[in-house]
C-alpha positions as CSV (number, residue, x, y, z in Angstrom):
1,X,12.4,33.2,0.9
2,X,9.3,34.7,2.2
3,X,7.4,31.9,-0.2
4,X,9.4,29.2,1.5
5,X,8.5,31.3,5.4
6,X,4.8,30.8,4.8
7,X,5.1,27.2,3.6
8,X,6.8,26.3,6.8
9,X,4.1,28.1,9.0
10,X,1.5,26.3,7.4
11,X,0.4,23.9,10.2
12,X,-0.5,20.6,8.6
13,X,-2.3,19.0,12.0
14,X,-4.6,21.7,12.5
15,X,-8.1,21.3,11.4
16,X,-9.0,22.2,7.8
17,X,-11.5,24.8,7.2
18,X,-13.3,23.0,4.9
19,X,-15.6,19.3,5.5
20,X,-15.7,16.3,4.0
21,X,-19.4,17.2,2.3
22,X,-17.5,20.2,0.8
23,X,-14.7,17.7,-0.7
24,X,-17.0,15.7,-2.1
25,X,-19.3,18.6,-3.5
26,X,-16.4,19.6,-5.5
27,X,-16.3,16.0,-7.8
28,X,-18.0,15.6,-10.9
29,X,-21.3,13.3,-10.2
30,X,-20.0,11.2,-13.1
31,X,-16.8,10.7,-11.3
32,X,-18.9,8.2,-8.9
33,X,-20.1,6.3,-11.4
34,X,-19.2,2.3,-11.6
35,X,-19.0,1.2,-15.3
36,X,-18.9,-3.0,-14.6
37,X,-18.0,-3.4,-18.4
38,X,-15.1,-1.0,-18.0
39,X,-14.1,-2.5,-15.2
40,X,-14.0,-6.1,-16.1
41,X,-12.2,-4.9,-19.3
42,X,-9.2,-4.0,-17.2
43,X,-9.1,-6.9,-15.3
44,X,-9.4,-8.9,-18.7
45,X,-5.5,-6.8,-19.9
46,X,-4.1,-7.8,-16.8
47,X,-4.9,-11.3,-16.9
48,X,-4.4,-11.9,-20.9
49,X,-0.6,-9.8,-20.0
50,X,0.1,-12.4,-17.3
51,X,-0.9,-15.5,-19.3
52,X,1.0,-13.9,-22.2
53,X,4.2,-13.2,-19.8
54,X,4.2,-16.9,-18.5
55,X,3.9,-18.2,-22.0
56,X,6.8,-16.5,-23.3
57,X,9.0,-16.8,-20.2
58,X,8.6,-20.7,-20.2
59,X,8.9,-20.9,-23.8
60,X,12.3,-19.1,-24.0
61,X,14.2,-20.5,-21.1
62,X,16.8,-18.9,-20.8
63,X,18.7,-17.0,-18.1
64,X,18.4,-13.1,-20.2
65,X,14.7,-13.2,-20.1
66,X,14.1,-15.0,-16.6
67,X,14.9,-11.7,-15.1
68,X,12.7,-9.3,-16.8
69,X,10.1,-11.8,-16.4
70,X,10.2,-11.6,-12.9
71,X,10.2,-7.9,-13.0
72,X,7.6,-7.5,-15.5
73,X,5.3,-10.4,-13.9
74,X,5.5,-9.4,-10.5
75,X,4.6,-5.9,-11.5
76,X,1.2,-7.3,-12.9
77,X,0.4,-9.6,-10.1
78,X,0.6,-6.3,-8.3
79,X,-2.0,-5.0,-11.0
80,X,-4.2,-7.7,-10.3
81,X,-4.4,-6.9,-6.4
82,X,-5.2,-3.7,-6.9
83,X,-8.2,-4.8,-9.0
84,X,-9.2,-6.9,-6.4
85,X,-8.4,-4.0,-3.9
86,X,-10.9,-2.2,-5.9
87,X,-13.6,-5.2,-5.7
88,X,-13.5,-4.9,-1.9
89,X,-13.8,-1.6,-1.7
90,X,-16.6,-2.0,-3.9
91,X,-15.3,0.5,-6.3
92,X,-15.3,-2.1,-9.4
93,X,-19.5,-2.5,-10.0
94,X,-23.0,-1.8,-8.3
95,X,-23.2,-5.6,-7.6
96,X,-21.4,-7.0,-4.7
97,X,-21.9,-10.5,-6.3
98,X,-19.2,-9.3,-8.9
99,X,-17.4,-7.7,-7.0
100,X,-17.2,-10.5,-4.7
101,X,-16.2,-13.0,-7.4
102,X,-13.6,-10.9,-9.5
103,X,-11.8,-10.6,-6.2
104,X,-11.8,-14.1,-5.1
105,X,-10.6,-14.9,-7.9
106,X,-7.9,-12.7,-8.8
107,X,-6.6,-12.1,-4.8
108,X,-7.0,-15.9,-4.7
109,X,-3.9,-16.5,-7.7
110,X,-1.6,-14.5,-5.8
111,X,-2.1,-16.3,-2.6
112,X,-4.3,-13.1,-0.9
113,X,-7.5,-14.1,1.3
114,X,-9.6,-11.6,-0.4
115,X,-12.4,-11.1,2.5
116,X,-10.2,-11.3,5.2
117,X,-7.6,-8.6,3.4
118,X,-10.8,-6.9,2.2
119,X,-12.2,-6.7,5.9
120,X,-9.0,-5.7,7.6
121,X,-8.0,-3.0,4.7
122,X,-11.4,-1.5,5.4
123,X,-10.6,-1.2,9.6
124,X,-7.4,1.1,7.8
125,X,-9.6,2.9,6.0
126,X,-11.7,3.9,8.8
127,X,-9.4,4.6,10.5
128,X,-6.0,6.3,8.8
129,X,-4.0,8.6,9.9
130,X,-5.0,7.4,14.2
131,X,-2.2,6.3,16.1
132,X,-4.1,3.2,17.8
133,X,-6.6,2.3,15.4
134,X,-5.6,2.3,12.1
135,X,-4.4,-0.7,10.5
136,X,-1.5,-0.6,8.5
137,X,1.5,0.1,8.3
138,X,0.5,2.3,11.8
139,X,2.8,4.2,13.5
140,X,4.8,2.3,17.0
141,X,4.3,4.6,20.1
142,X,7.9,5.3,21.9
143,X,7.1,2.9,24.8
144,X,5.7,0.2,22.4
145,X,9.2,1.1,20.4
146,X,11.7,0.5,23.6
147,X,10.0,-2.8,24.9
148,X,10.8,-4.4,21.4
149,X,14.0,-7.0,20.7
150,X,16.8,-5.0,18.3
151,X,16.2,-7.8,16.0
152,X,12.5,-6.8,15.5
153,X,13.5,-2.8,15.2
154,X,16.0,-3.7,12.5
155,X,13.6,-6.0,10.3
156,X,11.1,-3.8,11.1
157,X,13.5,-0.1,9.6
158,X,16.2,-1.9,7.5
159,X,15.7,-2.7,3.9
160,X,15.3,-4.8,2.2
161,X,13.5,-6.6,5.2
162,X,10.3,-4.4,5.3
163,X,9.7,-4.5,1.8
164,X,9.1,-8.6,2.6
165,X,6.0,-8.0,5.0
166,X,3.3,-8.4,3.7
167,X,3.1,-12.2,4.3
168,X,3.7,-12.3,7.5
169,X,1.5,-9.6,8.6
170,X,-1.3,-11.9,6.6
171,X,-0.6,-14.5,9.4
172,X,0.1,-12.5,12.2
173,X,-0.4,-8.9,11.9
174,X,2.4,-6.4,13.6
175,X,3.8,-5.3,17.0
176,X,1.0,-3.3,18.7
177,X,-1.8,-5.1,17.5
178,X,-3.6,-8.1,19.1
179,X,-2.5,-12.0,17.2
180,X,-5.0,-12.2,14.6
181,X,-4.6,-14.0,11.2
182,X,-6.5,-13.2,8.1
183,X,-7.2,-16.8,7.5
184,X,-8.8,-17.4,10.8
185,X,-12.3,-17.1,10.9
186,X,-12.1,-16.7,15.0
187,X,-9.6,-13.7,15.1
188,X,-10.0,-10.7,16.9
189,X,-9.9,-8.6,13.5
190,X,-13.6,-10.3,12.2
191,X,-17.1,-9.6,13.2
192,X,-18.8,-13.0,14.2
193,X,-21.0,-12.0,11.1
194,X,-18.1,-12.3,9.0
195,X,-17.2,-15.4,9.9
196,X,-18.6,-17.6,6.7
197,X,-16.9,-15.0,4.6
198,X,-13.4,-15.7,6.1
199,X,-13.6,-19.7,5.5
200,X,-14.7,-18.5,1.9
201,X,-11.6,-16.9,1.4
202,X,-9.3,-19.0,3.4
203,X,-11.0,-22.3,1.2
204,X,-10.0,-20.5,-2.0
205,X,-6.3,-19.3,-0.8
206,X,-5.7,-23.3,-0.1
207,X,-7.3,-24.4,-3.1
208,X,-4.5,-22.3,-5.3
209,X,-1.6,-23.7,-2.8
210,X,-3.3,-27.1,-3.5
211,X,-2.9,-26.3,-7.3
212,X,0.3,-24.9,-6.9
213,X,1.6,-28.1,-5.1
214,X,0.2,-30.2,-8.0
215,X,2.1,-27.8,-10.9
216,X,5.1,-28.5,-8.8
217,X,5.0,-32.1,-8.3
218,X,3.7,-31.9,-12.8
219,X,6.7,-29.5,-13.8
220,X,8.9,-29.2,-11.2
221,X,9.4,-27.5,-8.4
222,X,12.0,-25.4,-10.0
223,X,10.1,-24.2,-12.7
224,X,7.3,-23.3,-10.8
225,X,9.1,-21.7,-8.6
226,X,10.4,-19.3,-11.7
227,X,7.4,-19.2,-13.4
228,X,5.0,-18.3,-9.9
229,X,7.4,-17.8,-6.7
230,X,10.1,-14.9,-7.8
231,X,7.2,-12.8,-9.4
232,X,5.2,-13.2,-6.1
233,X,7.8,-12.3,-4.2
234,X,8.5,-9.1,-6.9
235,X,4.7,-8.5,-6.3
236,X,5.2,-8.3,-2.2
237,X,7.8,-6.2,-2.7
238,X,5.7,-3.7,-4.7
239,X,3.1,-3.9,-2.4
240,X,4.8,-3.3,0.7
241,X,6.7,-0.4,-0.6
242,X,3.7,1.3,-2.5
243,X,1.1,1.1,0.9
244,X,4.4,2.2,3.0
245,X,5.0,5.1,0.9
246,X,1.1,6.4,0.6
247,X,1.2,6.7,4.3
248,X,5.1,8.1,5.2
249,X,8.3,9.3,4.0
250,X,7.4,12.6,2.3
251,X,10.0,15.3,2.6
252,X,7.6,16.9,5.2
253,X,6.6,15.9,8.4
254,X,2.5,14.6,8.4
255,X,0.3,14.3,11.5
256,X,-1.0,11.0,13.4
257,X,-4.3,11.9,15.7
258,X,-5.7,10.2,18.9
259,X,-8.5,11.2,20.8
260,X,-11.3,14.3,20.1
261,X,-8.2,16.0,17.6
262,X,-9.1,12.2,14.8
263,X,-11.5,12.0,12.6
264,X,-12.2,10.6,9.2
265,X,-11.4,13.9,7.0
266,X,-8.2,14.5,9.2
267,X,-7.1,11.0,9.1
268,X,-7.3,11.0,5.0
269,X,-5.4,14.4,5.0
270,X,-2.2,12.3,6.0
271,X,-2.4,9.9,2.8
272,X,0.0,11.0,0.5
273,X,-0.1,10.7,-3.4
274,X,2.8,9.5,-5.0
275,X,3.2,9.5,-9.3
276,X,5.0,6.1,-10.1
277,X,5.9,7.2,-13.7
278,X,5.4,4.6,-16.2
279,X,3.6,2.4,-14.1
280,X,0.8,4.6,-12.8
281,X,-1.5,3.3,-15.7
282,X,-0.1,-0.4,-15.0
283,X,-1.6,-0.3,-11.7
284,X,-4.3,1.3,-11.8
285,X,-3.6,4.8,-10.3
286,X,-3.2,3.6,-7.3
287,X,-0.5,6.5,-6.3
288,X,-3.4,9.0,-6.5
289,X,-3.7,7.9,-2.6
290,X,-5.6,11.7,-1.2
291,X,-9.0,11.5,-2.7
292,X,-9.1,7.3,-2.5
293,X,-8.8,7.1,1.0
294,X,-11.4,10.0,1.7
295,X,-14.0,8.3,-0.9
296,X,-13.2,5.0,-2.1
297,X,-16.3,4.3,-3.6
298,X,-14.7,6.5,-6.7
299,X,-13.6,3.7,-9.7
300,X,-9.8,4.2,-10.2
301,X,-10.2,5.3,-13.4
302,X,-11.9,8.6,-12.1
303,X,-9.6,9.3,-9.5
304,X,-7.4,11.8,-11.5
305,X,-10.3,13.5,-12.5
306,X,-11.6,13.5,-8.7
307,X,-8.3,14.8,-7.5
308,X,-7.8,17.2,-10.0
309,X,-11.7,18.9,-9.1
310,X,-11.0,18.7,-5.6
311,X,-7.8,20.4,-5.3
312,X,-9.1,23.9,-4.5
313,X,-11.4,22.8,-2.0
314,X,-8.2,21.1,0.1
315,X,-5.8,23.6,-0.5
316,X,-2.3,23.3,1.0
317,X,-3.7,20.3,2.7
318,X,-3.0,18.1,-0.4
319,X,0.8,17.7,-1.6
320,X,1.3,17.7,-5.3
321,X,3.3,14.4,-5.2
322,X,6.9,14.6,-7.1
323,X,6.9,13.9,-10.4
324,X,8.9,10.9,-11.6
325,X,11.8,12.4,-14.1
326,X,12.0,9.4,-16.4
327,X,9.7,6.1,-16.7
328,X,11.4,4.8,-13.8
329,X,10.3,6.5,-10.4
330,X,14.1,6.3,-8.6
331,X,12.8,9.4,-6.8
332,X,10.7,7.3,-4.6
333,X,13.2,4.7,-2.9
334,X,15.2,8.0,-1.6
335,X,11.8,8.4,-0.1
336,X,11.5,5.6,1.5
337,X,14.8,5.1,2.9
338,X,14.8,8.6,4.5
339,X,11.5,7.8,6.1
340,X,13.2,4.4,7.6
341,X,15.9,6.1,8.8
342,X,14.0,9.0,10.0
343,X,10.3,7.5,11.3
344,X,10.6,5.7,14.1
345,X,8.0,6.3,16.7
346,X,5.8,8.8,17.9
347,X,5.0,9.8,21.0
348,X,2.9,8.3,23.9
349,X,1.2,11.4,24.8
350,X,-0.6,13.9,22.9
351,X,-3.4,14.1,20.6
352,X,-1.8,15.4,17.4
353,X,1.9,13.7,17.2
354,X,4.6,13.9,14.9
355,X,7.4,10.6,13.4
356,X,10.6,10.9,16.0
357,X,14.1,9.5,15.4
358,X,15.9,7.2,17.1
359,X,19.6,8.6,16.6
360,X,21.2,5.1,17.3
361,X,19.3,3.5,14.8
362,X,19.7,6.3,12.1
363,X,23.1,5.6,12.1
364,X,22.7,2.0,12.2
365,X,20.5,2.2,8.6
366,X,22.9,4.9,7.6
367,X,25.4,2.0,7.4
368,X,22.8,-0.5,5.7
369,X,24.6,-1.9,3.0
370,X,21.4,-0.8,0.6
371,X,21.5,2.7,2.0
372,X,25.1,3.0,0.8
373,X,24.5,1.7,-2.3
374,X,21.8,4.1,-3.6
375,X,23.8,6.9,-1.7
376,X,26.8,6.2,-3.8
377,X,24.4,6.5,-7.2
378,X,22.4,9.9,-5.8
379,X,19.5,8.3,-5.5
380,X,19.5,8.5,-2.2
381,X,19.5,12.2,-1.3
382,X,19.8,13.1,2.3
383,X,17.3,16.2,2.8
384,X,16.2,18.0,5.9
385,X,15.4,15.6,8.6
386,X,12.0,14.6,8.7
């Protein structure tokens, strides 16, 4: 009891007693190194795995293996992004020319505009964990909350409906935030610098719907649709709940900052790592969230290492994620659904603010029919509320 006493005293939104020069002290120097050879050696699996998939999906044809295809597919054109996430943050080589041309090519076959993604991701970055600022996935203020149609609040908290975003925030970004759209060279989330490196990207995302079109109109519609549209979809789906999850949901309450109490070391303090079982290797590491977000210069295949050296240095102020109990990381969805049922807006005043419920809409999602259906299997477990 008196261990459990101290943990809940522990007061995650005040500010750490440690700096960001002493985090970064505490990582091996070889841990910052960028190996291009190692890099492009990953990026060469994932793309020999997804030719592989699609060659043995279309040769079989039938309706057993369409499923697993679309699984296992999807899952690897969620690999693929995060090596091109990687490539923006220039975490994949020394040479931005590479770097640059990995990830217009690999964002570019799952219908991402890799410098507009690339430049909005890094306004996140430099900003997580502020309630105006940051980028994604940010949290909606309680006046912001209240002006907003029922129909937006329930797409917006009710799964599966969230975990569908990502394309539509590509266009037109979220509630709160200015109308921008990735592909628009003139939107309020570019630089007027930046401008030729939007058409880039917006050039190569049509060129792939252009050859998508023409596959279609060659094979079928159908069978492109099986072959490329379901594992894109399975590939949003990952994406949305994985960058969801590394910022909410865990089974304690994290801070968002405005104002004097926000800055860069507090903001990455609120990332959360997450351990995805079987997959963490399959994509990359991604879940190791804490240390990426407060130096993503680090290559993903150091960030273990990194997070493991810096540990001591952050003390209670990293969370040892929940470790998966079989391959399959069913912990997590409970995870997420508590958090949409539970995170719902914070506050419009204050400098250090906390997720608050909306009791209406709790019970609303408590009702979901998806909600029900992992309740009924315990994999939804109600816990404390957040």
């Amino acid at each position: 009891m008196k261990g459990i006493e101290r943990e809940e005293e522990f007061d995650r939104g005040s500010p750490p007693p440690f700096t960001l020069a002493d985090a970064r002290a505490a990582i091996p120097r070889h841990c910052w190194v960028k190996d291009p050879w190692r890099s492009m050696s990953y990026v060469v699996r994932d793309v020999v795995t997804v030719f592989l998939l699609g060659s043995v999906a279309a040769r079989l044809d039938n309706g057993i293996v369409w499923p697993l295809y679309w699984f296992a597919q999807g899952t690897m054109f969620w690999a693929l992004f995060v090596l091109g996430h990687d490539c923006g943050h220039g975490s994949f080589s020394d040479n931005q020319n590479l770097n640059n041309l990995v990830g217009h090519i690999l964002h570019s076959f799952i219908l991402v505009p890799y410098h507009g993604w690339r430049i909005s991701h890094r306004t996140h970055h430099h900003n997580h964990g502020h309630v105006e600022n940051d980028e994604s996935w940010h949290p909606w203020t309680e006046k912001l909350y209240k002006s907003l149609g029922k129909m937006t609040i329930m797409l917006r908290f009710t799964a599966p409906f969230p975990l569908l975003a990502y394309p539509f925030y590509l266009w037109w970004r979220e509630p709160g935030k200015t109308k921008g759209s990735h592909f628009n060279p003139n939107s309020d989330l570019f630089a007027p610098r930046e401008r030729y490196d939007v058409i880039t990207s917006t050039i190569c995302w049509l060129a792939m719907v252009v050859l998508l079109l023409s596959m279609s109109v060659a094979a079928g519609p159908l069978r492109i649709l099986k072959l490329y549209g379901v594992p894109y979809w399975v590939f949003v789906t990952w994406l949305d709940f994985v960058t969801y999850l590394h910022h909410h949901g865990y089974e304690e309450r994290f801070p968002w900052y405005r104002g004097k109490e926000w800055n860069y070391l507090r903001g990455g303090l609120t990332t959360i790592d997450r351990d995805y079982g079987m997959f963490n290797n399959i994509h990359h590491d991604i879940g190791t969230h804490v240390v990426h977000h407060l130096f993503p210069q680090i290559p993903h295949y150091h960030l273990l290492e990194a997070t493991e050296a810096v540990k001591p240095i952050l003390g209670k102020y990293y969370k040892e994620p929940r470790r998966s109990s079989g391959p399959i990381p069913f912990h997590l969805i409970g995870s997420y659904l508590r958090s949409l049922k539970h995170n719902h807006y914070v506050s419009d005043e204050g400098d250090v603010v906390y997720y608050e419920t909306d009791p209406q809409l709790s019970k609303l999602i408590s009702k979901s029919f998806i909600t029900e259906v992992f309740s009924s299997n315990n994999i939804f477990l109600p816990t404390k509320e957040l």
